[in-house]
TISE-858317 format. One record per residue (C-alpha): residue in three letters; x, z, y. Coordinates in steps of 0.5 Angstrom, whole numbers, plus 500, padded with zeros to 3 digits. Last residue first. Layout:
+------+------+-----+-------+
: resn : east :  up : north :
+------+------+-----+-------+
:  Ala :    X :   Z :     Y :
...
+------+------+-----+-------+
***
This chain:
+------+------+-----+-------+
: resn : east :  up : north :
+------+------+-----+-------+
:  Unk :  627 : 359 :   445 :
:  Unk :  625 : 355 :   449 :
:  Unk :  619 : 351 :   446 :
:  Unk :  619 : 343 :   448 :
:  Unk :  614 : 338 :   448 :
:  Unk :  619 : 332 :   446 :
:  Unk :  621 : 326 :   451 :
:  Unk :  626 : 328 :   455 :
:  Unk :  629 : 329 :   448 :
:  Unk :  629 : 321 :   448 :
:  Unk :  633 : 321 :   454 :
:  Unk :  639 : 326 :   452 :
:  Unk :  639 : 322 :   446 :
:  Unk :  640 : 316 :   448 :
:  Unk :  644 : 318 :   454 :
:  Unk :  648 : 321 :   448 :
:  Unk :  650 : 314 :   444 :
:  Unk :  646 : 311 :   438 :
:  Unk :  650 : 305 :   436 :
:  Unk :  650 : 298 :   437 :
:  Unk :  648 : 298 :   444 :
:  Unk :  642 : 292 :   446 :
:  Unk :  639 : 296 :   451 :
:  Unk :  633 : 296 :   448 :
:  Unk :  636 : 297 :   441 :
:  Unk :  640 : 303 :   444 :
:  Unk :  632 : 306 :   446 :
:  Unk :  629 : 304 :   440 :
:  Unk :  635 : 308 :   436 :
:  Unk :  634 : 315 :   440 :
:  Unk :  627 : 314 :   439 :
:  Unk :  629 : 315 :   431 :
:  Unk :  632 : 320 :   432 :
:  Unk :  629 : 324 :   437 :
:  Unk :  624 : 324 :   431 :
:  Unk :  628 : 326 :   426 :
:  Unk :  629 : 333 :   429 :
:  Unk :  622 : 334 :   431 :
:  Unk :  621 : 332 :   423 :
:  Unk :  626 : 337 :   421 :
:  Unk :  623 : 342 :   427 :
:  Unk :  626 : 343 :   434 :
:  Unk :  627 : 350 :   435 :
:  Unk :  628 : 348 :   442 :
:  Unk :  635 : 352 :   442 :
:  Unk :  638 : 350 :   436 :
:  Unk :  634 : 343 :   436 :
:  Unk :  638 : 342 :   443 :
:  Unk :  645 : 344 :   441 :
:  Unk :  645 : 341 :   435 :
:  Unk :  643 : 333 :   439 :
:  Unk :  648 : 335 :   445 :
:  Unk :  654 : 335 :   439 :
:  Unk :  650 : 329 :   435 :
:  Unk :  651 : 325 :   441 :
:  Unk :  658 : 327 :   443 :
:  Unk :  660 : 325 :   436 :
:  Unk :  657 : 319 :   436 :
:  Unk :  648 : 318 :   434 :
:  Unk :  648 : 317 :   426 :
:  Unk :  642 : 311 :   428 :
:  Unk :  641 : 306 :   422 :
:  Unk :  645 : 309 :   416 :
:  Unk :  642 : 316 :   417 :
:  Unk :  635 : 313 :   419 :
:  Unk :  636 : 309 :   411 :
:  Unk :  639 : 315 :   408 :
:  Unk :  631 : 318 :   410 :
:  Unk :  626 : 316 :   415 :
:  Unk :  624 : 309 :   418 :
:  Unk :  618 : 307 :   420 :
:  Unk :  618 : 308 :   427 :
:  Unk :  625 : 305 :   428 :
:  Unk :  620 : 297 :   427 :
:  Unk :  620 : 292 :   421 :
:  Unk :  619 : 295 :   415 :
:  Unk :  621 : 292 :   408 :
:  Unk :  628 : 294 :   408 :
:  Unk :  633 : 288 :   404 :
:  Unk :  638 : 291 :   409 :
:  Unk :  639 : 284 :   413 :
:  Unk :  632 : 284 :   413 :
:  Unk :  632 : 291 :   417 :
:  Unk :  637 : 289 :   422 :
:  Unk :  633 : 282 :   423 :
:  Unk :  627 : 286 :   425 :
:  Unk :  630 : 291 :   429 :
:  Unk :  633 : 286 :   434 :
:  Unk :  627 : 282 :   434 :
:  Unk :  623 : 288 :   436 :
:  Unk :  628 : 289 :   442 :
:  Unk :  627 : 282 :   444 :
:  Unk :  620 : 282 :   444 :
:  Unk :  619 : 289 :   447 :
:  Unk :  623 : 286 :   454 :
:  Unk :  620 : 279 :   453 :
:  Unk :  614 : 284 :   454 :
:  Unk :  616 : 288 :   460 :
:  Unk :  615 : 280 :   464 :
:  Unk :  610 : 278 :   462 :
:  Unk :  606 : 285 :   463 :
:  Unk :  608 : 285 :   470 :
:  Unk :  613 : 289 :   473 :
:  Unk :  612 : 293 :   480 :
:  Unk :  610 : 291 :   486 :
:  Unk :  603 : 293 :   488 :
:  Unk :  602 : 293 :   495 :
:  Unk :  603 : 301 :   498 :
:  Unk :  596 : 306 :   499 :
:  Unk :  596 : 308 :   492 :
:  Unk :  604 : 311 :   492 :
:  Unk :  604 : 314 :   499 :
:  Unk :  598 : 318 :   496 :
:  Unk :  602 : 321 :   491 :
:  Unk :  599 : 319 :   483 :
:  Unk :  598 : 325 :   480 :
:  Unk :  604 : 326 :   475 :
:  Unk :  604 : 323 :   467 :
:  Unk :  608 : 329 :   463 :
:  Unk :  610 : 324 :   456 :
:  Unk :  610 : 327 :   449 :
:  Unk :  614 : 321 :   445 :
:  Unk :  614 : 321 :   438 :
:  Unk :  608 : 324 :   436 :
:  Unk :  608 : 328 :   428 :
:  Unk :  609 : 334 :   432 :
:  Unk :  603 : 335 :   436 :
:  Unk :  600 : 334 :   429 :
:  Unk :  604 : 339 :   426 :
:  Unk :  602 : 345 :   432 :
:  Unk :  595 : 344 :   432 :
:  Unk :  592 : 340 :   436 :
:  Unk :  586 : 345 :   440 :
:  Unk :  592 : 350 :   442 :
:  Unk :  593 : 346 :   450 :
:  Unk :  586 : 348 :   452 :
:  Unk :  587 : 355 :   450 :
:  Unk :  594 : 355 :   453 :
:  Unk :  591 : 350 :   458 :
:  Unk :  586 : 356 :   460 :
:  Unk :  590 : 362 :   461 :
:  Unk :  594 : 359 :   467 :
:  Unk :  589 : 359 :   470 :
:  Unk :  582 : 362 :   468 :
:  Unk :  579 : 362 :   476 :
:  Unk :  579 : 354 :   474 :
:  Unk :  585 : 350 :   479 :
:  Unk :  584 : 347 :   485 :
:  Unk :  588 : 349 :   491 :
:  Unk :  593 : 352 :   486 :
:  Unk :  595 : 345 :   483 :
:  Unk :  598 : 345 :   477 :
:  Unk :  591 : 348 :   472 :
:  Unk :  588 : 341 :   475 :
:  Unk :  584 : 338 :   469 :
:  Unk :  578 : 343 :   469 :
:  Unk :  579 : 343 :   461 :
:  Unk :  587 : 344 :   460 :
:  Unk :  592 : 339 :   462 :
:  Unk :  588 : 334 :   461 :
:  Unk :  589 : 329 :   455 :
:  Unk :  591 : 323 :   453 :
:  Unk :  593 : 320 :   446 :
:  Unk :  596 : 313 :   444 :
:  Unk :  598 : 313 :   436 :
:  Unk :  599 : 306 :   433 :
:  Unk :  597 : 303 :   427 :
:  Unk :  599 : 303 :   419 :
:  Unk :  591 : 304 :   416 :
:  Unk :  592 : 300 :   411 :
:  Unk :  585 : 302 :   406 :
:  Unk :  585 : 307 :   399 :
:  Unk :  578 : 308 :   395 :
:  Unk :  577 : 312 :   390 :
:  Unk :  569 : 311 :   390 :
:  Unk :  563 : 315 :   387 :
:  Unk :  564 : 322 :   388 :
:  Unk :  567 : 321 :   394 :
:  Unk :  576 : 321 :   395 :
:  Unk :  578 : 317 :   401 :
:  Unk :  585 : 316 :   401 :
:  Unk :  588 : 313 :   408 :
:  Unk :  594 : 308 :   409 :
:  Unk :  600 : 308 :   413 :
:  Unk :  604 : 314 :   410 :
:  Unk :  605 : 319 :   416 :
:  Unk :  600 : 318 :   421 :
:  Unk :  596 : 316 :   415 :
:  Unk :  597 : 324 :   413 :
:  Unk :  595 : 327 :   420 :
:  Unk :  590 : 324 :   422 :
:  Unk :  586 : 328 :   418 :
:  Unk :  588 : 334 :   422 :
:  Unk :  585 : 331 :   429 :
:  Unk :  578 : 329 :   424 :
:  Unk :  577 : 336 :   422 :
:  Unk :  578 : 339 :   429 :
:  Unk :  574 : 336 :   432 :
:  Unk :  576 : 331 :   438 :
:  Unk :  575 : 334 :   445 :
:  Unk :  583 : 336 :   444 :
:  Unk :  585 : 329 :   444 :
:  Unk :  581 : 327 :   451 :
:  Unk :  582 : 319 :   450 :
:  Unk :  584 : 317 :   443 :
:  Unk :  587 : 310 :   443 :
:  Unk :  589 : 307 :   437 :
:  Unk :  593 : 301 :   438 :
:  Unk :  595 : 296 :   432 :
:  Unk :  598 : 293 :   425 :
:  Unk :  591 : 298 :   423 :
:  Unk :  588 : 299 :   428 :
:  Unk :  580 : 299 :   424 :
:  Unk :  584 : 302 :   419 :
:  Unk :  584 : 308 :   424 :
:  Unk :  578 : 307 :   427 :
:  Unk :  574 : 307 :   419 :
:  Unk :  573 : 303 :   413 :
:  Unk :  566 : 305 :   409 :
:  Unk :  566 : 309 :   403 :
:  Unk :  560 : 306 :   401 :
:  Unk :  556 : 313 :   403 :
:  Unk :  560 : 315 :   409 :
:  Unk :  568 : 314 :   409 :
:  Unk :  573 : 313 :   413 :
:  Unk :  578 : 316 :   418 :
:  Unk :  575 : 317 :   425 :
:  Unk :  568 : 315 :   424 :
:  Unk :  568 : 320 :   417 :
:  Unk :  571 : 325 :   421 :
:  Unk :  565 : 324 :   426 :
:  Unk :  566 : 320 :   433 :
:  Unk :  563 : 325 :   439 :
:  Unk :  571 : 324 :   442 :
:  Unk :  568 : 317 :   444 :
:  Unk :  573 : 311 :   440 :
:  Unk :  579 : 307 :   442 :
:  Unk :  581 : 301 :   438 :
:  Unk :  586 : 297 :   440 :
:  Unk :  586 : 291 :   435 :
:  Unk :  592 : 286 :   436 :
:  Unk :  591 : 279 :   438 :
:  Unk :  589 : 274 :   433 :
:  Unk :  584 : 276 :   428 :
:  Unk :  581 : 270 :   423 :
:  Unk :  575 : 268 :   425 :
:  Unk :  569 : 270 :   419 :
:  Unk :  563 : 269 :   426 :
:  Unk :  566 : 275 :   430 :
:  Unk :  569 : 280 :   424 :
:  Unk :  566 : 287 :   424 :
:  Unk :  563 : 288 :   416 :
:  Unk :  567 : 293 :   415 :
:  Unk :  570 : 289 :   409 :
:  Unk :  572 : 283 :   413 :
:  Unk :  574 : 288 :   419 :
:  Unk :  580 : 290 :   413 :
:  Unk :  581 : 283 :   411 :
:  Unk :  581 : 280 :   419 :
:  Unk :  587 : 286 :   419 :
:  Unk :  591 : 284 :   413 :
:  Unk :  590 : 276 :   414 :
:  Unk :  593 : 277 :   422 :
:  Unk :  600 : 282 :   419 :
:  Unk :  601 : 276 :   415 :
:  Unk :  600 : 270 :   420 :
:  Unk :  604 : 274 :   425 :
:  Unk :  600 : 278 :   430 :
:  Unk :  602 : 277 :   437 :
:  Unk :  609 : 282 :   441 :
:  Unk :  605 : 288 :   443 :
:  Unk :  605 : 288 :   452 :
:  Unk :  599 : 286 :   453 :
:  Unk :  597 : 291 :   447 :
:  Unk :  599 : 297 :   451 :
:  Unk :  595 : 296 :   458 :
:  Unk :  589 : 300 :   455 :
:  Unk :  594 : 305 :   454 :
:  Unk :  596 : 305 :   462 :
:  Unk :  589 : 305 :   465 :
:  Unk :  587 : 311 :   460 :
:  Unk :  593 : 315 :   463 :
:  Unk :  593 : 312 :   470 :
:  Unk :  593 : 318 :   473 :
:  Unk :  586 : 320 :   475 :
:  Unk :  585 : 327 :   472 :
:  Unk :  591 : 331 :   471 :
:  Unk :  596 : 328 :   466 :
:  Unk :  598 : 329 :   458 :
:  Unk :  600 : 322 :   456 :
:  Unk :  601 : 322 :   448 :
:  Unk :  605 : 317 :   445 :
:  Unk :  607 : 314 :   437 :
:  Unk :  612 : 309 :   437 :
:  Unk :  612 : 303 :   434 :
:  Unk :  619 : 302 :   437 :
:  Unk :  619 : 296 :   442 :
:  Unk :  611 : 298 :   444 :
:  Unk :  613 : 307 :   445 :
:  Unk :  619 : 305 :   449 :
:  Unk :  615 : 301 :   454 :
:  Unk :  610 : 305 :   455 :
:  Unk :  615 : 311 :   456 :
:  Unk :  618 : 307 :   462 :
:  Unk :  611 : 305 :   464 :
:  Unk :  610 : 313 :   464 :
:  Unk :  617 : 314 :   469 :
:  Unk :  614 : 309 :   473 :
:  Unk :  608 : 312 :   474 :
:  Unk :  607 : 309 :   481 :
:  Unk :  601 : 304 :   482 :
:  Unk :  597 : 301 :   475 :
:  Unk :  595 : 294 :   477 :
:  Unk :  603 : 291 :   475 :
:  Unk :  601 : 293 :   467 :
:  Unk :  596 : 287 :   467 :
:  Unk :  590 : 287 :   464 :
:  Unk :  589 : 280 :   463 :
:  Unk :  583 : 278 :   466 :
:  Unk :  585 : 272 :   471 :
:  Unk :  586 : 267 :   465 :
:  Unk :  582 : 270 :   460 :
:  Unk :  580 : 275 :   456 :
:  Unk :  580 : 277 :   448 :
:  Unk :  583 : 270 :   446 :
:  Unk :  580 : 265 :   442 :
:  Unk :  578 : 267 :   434 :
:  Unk :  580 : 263 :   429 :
:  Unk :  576 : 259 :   425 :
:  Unk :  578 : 255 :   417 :
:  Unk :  574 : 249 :   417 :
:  Unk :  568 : 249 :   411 :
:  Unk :  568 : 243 :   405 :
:  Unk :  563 : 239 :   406 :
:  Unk :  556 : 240 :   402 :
:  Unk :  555 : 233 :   398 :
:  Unk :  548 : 231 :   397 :
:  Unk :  543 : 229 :   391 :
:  Unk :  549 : 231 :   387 :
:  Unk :  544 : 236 :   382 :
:  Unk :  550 : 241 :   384 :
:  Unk :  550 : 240 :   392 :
:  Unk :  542 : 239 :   391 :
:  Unk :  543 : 246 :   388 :
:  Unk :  547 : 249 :   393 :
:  Unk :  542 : 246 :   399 :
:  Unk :  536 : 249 :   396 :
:  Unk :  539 : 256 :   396 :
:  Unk :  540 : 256 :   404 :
:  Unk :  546 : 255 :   408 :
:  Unk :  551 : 252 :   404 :
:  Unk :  559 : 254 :   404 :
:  Unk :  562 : 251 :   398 :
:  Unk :  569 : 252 :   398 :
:  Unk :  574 : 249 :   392 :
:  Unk :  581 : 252 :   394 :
:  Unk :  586 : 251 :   397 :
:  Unk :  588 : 257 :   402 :
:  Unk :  584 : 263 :   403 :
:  Unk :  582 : 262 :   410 :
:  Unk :  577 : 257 :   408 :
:  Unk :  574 : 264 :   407 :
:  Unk :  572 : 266 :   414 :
:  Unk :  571 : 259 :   417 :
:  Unk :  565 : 259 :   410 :
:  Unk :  562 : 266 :   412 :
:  Unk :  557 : 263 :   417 :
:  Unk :  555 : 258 :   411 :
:  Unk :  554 : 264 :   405 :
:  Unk :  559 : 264 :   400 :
:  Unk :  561 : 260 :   394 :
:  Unk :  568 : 261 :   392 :
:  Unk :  573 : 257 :   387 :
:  Unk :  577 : 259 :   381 :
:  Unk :  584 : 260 :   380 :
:  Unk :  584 : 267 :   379 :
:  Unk :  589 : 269 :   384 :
:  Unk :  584 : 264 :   389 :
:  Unk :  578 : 268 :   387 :
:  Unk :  582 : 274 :   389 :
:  Unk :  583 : 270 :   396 :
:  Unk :  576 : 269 :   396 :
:  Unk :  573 : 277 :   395 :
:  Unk :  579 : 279 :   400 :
:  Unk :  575 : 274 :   406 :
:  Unk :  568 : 275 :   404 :
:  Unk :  568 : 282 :   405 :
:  Unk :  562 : 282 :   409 :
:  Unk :  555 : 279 :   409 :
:  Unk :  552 : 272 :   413 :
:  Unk :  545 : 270 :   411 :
:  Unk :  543 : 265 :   406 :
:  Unk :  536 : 261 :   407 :
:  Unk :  533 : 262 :   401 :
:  Unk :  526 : 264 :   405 :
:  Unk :  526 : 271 :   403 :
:  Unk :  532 : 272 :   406 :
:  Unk :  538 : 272 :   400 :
:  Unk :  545 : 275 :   401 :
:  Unk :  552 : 272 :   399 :
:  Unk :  557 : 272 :   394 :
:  Unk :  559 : 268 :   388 :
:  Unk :  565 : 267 :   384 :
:  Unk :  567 : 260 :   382 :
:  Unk :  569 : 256 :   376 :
:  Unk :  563 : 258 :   370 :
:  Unk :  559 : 254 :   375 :
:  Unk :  559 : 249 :   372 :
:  Unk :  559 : 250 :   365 :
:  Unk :  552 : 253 :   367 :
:  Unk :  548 : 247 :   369 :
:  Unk :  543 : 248 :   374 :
:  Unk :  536 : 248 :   372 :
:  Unk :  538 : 250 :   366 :
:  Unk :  533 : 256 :   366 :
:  Unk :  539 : 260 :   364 :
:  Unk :  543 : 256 :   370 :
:  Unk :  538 : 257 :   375 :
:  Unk :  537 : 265 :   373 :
:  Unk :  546 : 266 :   374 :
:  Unk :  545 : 262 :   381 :
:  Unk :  539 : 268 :   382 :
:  Unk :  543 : 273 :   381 :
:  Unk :  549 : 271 :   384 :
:  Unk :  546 : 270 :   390 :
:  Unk :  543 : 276 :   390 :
:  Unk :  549 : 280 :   389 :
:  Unk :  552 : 281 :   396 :
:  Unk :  546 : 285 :   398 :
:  Unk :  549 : 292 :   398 :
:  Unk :  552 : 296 :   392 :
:  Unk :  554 : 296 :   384 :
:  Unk :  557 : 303 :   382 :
:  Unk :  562 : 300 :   376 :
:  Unk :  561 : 303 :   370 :
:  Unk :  556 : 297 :   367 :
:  Unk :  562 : 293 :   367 :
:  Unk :  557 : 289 :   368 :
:  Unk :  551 : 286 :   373 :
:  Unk :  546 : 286 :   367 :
:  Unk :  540 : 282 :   369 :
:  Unk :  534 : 283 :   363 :
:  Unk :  529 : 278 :   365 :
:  Unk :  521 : 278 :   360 :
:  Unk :  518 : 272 :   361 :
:  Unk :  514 : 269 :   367 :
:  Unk :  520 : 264 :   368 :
:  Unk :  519 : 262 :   376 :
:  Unk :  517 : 256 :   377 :
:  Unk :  521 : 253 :   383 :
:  Unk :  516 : 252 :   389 :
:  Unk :  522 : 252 :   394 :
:  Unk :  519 : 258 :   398 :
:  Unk :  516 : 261 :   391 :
:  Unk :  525 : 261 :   388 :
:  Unk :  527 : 266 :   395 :
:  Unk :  521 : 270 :   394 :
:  Unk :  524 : 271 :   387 :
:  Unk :  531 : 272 :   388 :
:  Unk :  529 : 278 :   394 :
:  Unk :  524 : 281 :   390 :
:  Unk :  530 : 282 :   385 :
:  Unk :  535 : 283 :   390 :
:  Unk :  531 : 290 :   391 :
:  Unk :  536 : 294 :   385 :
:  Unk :  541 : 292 :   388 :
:  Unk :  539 : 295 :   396 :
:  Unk :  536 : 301 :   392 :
:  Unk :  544 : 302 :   389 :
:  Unk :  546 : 299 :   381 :
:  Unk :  549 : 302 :   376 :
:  Unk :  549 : 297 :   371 :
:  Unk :  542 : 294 :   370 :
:  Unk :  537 : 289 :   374 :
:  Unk :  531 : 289 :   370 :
:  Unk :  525 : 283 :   372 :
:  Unk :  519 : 284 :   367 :
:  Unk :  514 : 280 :   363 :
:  Unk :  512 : 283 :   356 :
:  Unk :  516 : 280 :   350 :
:  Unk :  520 : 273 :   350 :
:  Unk :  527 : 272 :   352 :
:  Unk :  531 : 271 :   359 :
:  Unk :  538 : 273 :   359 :
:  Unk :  543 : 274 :   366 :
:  Unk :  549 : 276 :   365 :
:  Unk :  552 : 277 :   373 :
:  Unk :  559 : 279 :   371 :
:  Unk :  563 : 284 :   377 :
:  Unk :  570 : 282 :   378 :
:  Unk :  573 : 288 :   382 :
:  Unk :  577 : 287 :   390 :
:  Unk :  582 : 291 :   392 :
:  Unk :  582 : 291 :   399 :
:  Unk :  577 : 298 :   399 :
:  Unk :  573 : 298 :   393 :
:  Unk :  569 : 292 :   394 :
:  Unk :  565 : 290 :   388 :
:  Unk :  566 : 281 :   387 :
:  Unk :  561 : 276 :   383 :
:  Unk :  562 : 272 :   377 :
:  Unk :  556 : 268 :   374 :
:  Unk :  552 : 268 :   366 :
:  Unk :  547 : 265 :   363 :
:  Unk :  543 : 266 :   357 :
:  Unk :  536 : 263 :   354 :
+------+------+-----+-------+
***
């Protein structure tokens, strides 16, 4: 007897179809599972025939070959037993196997058959409506894969239930796409009017949301610096349905999705300095997503920048340009979106204080030049705006707070993307925000008039401005004329945007 059922190998958001061969012939008896498979797989047969005891099925005691083929493929995770054991009801003719030819399956078994949740159900049911068949998926995960469009969904909660629901004797109803509610409540939203002073550094802030810019905050300890790129995504314009399906994809694959609900405000990520390489960029065993894909179309906020390693820091460099991160393993080539925000903040040097006399180390100045030196020259280059954050005065924390709310800083950012937006689709361009612009389009898009360009030459000449440097100026230089609704790019526009470099004297 012979039966066979699809189901899904992730390598990233793209998704491979795995043919779950099931045969069953006679000789000595053994449960085989083939085809490159990992401990987790490879255990999917104890699990399968746990699963069958509970429900008193008969289990067949004659030799069972599972190919899970293309047998080149690294098979991994528990995703598998489901299929396995629909694959061995339909070659028992138990279930009948022409029906379930119409759907991928996915799911893990408890040694009770109760279905338990996994990851990845999302990407996996929008392949199965590309291909134009149905998913089945464990019930937790049912909201996630409603998301998928108009396909046939079967979501059940135990084994029992999907071959009841095949037999006829109930009907499984097809599972309600979620979404998830907001972060915090009214009264709890972190709000940029909380923060006392800084207004230069809610200027930066805002210029970084309405362009996409990235920003590193360089201040003494208890600025604000935190304080402020927390208050970053209050000020964001919200996912649109496009941008929230990519995010919950990628949290679909990590395994990071709260109840399969679809993810409707902006990630902000902010992990320890003690994360790993891996942590920060991806990879591990299974080749996992990372911090940065986790922001992908959101913020990722690194505290203490020099505390980070070296490695991790440096590999930030080509996502930071590309948008995506390529993770290379023996075993996986996999490629994650990762188009997220840079917010960076450090001391100026290890004690935090190399400024003021009366507190800093016995190294100073010495020790910020070797604090400093931490980020290499290429990576402090690749951030648009570099901002100084003063120590809050004393006057300042002792005043009422008094200036604008988040509300009102993001109808500011709204108008400014809007505006962005409508130029690029009226150019035929995919992208949406200044920071992704480079090349013929930037020359078109942000040539700055002559009195401009003239204080531009003169600042790159003697800054040593590099080319990326010298675009970069650019491209903030166009946020900032956007903000204020001007059409070109004028001096004051570059005047503010090199305030916004860490500059060498020549």
């Amino acid at each position: 007897m012979f039966g066979r059922l699809s189901t899904v190998a992730f390598q990233g958001v793209d998704v491979i179809t795995i043919d779950v061969q099931v045969q069953i012939i006679s000789g000595q008896h053994a449960f085989m599972v083939v085809g490159l498979p990992d401990k987790a797989v490879a255990e999917s047969r104890e699990r399968v025939r746990s699963a069958f005891e509970s429900l008193g099925l008969s289990f067949p005691w004659r030799r069972i070959v599972v190919n899970l083929a293309p047998a080149d493929v690294q098979k991994e995770g528990s995703h598998y037993d489901l299929p396995i054991a629909l694959g061995l009801l339909a070659a028992t003719k138990v279930l009948p196997g022409d029906v379930l030819e119409d759907y991928i399956a996915l799911g893990e078994l408890s040694l009770d058959s109760r279905l338990a949740p996994i990851s990845g159900v999302l990407p996996a049911a929008l392949h199965a409506a590309s291909l134009g068949k149905g998913i089945i998926c464990p019930k937790a995960c049912g909201g996630e894969a409603a998301w998928a469009g108009d396909i046939p969904i079967l979501a059940p909660a135990t084994l029992l239930a999907l071959i009841n629901h095949f037999k006829g004797v109930q009907v499984l109803s097809p599972p309600e796409p979620m979404m998830e509610e907001a972060a915090l409540g009214p009264g709890r939203v972190l709000d940029l009017r909380d923060i006392k002073g800084q207004e230069t550094a809610k200027r930066a802030l805002e210029v970084a949301a309405s362009g996409g810019h990235n920003l590193l905050m360089l201040g003494p300890p208890g600025s604000g610096k935190s304080m402020m790129a927390a208050r970053l995504p209050g000020i964001l314009p919200p996912l649109t349905p496009s941008e929230a399906l990519d995010v919950t994809m990628v949290h679909s694959l990590a395994g990071q999705l709260n109840e399969g609900k679809l993810i409707r405000t902006r990630p902000f990520r902010d992990p320890h300095h003690s994360a790993s390489m891996p942590a920060l960029v991806g990879g591990g065993l299974r080749a996992q997503p990372g911090e940065i894909s986790l922001a992908h179309k959101g913020v990722l906020f690194l505290d203490e920048l020099p505390e980070f390693s070296r490695a991790g820091l440096e590999a930030l460099r080509q996502p930071l340009e590309s948008g995506k991160v390529v993770i290379s393993r023996a075993n996986a080539h996999v490629t994650y979106p990762s188009q997220f925000q840079l917010v960076a903040a450090m001391n100026p040097c290890r004690c935090g204080y190399v400024s003021d006399a009366d507190r800093a180390c016995s190294r100073a100045p010495r020790c910020a030049a070797d604090y400093q030196s931490k980020i290499s020259g290429p990576l402090f280059d690749r951030i648009d705006l570099h901002m100084e954050v003063a120590e809050v005065s004393a006057e300042d924390l002792t005043k009422p707070a008094t200036g604008e709310t988040s509300a009102v800083v993001a109808e500011r950012v709204k108008r400014a993307r809007d505006l962005q937006e409508a130029r690029y689709q009226a150019l035929g361009m995919s992208i949406r925000l200044n920071a992704h612009a480079d090349g013929e389009l930037l020359d078109e898009i942000a040539t700055p008039d002559e009195e401009g360009l003239a204080l531009l030459k003169k600042a790159a000449e003697r800054f040593k401005l590099s080319a990326r440097g010298y675009r970069r100026v650019i491209r903030v230089s166009r946020t900032l004329a956007d903000m204020e609704g001007a059409d070109g790019v004028l001096k004051r526009h570059i005047a503010e945007a090199l305030s916004y470099r860490r500059l060498h004297v020549k």
